[in-house]
C-alpha positions as CSV (number, residue, x, y, z in Angstrom):
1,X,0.0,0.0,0.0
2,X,1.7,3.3,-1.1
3,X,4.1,2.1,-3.1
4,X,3.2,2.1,-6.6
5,X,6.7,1.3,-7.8
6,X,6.8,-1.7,-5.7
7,X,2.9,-2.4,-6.6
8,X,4.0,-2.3,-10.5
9,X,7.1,-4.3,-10.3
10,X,5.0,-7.0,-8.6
11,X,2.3,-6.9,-11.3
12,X,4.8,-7.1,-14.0
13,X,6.2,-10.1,-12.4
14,X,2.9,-11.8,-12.7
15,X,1.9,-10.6,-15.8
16,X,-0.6,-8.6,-14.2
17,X,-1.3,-4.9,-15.6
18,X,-1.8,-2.3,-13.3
19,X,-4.2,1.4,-13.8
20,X,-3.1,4.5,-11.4
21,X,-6.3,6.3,-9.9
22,X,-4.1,9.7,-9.3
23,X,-5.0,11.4,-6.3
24,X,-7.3,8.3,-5.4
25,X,-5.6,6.0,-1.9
26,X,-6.4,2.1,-1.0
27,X,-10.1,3.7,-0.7
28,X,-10.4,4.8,-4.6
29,X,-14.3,2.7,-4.0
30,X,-15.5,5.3,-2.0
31,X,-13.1,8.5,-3.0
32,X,-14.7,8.2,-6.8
33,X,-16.3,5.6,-7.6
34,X,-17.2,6.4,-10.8
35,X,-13.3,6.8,-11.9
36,X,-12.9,3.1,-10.5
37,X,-15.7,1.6,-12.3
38,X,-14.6,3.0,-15.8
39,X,-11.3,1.9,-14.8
40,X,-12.7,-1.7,-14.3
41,X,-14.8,-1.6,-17.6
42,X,-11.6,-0.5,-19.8
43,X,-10.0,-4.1,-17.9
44,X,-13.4,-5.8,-18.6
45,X,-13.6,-4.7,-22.0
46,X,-10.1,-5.9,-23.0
47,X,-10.4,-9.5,-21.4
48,X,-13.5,-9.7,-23.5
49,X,-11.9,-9.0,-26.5
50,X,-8.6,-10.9,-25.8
């Protein structure tokens, strides 16, 4: 938590891919969640077209 470098090295490692919320902590959900859901569509969309 709070270390996005870290965060992104890890993901990378796992093949994951990662998606900064800037200004948005651990609590992005409840901070704006209308950012985090479009965020979670662009994933969503991309897995169904993989």
């Amino acid at each position: 938590m709070a270390q996005p470098a870290l965060d992104h090295e890890v993901a990378a490692r796992l093949g994951a891919r990662t998606e900064e919320l800037d200004g948005l902590t651990h609590y992005w959900m409840l901070q704006d969640p209308d950012r985090g859901a479009e965020a979670l569509e662009r994933f969503w969309a991309a897995c169904a077209s993989a």
